[in-house]
C-alpha positions as CSV (number, residue, x, y, z in Angstrom):
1,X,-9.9,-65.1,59.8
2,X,-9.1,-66.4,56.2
3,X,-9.4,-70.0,56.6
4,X,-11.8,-71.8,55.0
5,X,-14.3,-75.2,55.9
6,X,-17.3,-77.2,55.0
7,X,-20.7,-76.7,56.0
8,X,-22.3,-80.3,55.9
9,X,-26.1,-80.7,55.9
10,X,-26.8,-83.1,58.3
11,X,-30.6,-83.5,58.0
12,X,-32.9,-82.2,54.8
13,X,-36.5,-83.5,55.2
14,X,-39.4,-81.6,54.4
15,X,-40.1,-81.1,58.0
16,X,-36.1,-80.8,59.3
17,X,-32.7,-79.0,57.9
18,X,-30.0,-79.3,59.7
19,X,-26.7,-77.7,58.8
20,X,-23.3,-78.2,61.0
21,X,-20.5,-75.9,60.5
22,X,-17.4,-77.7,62.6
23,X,-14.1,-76.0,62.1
24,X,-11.9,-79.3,62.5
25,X,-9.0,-78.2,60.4
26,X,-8.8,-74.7,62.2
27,X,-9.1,-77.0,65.7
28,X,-6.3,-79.4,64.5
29,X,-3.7,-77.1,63.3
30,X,-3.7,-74.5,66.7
31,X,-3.8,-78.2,68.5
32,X,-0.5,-79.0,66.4
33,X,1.0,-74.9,67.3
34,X,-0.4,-75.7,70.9
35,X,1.4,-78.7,71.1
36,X,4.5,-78.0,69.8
37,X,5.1,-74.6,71.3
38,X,4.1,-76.8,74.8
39,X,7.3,-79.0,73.7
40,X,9.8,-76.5,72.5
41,X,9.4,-75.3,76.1
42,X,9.5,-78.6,77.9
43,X,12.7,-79.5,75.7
44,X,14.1,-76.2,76.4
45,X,13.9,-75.9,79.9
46,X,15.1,-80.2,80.2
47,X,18.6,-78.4,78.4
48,X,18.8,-76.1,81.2
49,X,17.1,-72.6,79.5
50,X,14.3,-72.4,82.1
51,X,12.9,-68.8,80.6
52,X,13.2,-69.3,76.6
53,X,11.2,-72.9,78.0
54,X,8.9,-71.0,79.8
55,X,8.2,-68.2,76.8
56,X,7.6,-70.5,74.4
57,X,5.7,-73.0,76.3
58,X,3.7,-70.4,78.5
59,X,3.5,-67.9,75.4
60,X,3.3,-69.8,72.5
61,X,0.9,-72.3,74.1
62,X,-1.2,-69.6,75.5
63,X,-1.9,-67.6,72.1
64,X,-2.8,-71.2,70.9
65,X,-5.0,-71.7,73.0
66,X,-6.4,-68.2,72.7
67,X,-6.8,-69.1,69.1
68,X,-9.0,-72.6,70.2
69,X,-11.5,-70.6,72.3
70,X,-11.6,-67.9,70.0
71,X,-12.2,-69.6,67.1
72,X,-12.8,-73.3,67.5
73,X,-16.8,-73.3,67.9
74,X,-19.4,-75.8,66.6
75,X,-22.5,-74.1,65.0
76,X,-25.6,-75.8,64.0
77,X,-28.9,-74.8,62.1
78,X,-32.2,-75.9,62.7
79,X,-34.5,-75.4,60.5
80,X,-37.9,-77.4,62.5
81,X,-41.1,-77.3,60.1
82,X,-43.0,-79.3,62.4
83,X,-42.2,-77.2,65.3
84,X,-42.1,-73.9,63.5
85,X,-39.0,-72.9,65.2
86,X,-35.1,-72.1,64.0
87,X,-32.2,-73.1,66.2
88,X,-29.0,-71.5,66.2
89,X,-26.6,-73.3,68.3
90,X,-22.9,-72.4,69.5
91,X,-20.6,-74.8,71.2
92,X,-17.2,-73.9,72.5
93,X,-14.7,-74.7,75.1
94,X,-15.9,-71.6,76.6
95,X,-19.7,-73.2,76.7
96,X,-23.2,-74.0,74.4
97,X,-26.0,-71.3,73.6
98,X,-28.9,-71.3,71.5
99,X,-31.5,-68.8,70.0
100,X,-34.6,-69.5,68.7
101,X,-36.4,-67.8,66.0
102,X,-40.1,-68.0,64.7
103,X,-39.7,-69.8,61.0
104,X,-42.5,-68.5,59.8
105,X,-40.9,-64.8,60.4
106,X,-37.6,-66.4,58.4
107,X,-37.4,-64.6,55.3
108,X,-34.2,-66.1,53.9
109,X,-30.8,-66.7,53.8
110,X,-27.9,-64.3,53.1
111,X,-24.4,-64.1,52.7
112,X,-22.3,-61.4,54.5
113,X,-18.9,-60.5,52.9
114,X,-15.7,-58.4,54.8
115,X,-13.4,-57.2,52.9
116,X,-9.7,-57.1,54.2
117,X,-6.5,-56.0,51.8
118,X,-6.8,-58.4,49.0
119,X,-9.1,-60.8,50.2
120,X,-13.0,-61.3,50.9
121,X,-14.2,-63.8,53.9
122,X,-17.9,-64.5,54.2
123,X,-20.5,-65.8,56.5
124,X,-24.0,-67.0,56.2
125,X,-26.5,-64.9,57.9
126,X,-30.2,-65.5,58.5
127,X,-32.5,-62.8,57.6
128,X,-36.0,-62.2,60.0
129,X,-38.5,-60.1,58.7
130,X,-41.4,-60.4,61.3
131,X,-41.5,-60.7,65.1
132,X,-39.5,-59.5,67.9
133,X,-36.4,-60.4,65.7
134,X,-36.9,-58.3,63.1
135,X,-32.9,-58.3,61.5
136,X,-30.2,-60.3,60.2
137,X,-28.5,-62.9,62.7
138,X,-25.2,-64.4,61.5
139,X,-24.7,-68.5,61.7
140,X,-21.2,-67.7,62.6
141,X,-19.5,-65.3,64.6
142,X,-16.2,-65.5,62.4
143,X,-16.3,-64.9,58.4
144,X,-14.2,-68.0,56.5
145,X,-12.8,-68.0,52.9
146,X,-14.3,-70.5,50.5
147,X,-18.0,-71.3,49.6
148,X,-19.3,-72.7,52.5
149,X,-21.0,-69.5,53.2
150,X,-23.1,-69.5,49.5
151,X,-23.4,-73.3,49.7
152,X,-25.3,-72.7,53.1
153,X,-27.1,-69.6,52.6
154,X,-28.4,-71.5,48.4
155,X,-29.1,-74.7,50.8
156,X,-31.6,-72.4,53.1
157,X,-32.9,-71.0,50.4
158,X,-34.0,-73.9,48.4
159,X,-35.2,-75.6,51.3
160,X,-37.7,-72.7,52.0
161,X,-39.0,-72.6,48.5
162,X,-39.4,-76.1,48.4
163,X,-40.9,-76.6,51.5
164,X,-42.0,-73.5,53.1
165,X,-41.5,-72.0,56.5
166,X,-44.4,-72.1,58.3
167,X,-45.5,-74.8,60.6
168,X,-47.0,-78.4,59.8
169,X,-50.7,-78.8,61.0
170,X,-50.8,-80.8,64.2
C-alpha cells in the first residue's frame, strides 16, 4: 500500500514510550469512496436503474469497506521501563490484540523496506534477541510510503540508548 502517515509519540519518559500509528487519512478517503459509491447507487436506483444502483452501491461500497478493515487499524507501542514489558497493540473494526514482549530481550528497532516497480514502502519492525521471541516483529502489518517508519524505528532507538531496556528496581 503506498500511502503514507505520521507516527506520533504520545508518551517519552524515561520509564514510558508510547508511539501511535493511526491511519486517519487512509480511513477518511475509503469513508469518502464508501460513501459516494453508497449514493451513486441510491441515486441510481431513485431514477429507475435498480442493477447499475445495486453494482455500484453493493460493489463499490463493499471493496470500500474491504479496504477499511483491511487497512484501517490503530497500532500502538509500548515501551514500559518500569514494568519491563513491550506492548504491541492492534485495533480494527475487525477487533483489538496485543503481544507482549520482554524489554530487556529488545534489542532495537529496524526498518523493513518492499520493494514494488518504482517505488519502496517501509515499516518499522522490532527486533528481539533473547527469550522465547527470539526474531523481528513488525509494528504494522501494512508497509506505508514516507518516513514514519525511520522516524519510529530512530525514536526507539534513542530511547533505548538513553534510557535503557531493562526494568526499574521496585
Amino acid at each position: 500500500m503506498g500511502y503514507g502517515h505520521p507516527m506520533k509519540v504520545a508518551t517519552d519518559t524515561p520509564d514510558l514510550l508510547i508511539l501511535e500509528d493511526r491511519p486517519l487519512l487512509v480511513a477518511g478517503i475509503l469513508l469518502v469512496v464508501l460513501l459516494g459509491m453508497v449514493g451513486i447507487g441510491i441515486a441510481q436506483i431513485a431514477a429507475g436503474e435498480t442493477v447499475s444502483g445495486l453494482a455500484f452501491g453493493l460493489l463499490g461500497g463493499g471493496f470500500a469497506f474491504g479496504g477499511i478493515l483491511a487497512f484501517v487499524r490503530r497500532n500502538q507501542l509500548v515501551l514500559d521501563r518500569a514494568g519491563g514489558q513491550v506492548l504491541m497493540r492492534r485495533r480494527s473494526l475487525l477487533g483489538y490484540s496485543e503481544r507482549r514482549f520482554e524489554l530487556a530481550h529488545l534489542d532495537k528497532a529496524v526498518v523493513q523496506t518492499s520493494r514494488s516497480g518504482d517505488s519502496d514502502t517501509h515499516r518499522m519492525a522490532l527486533v528481539f534477541g533473547r527469550g522465547a521471541q527470539v526474531g523481528t516483529h513488525p509494528f504494522t502489518l501494512v508497509y506505508t510510503s514516507g518516513r514514519g517508519a525511520r522516524r519510529g524505528a530512530d525514536t526507539v532507538n534513542a530511547w533505548l540508548e538513553r534510557h535503557g531496556p531493562r526494568a526499574v528496581a521496585s
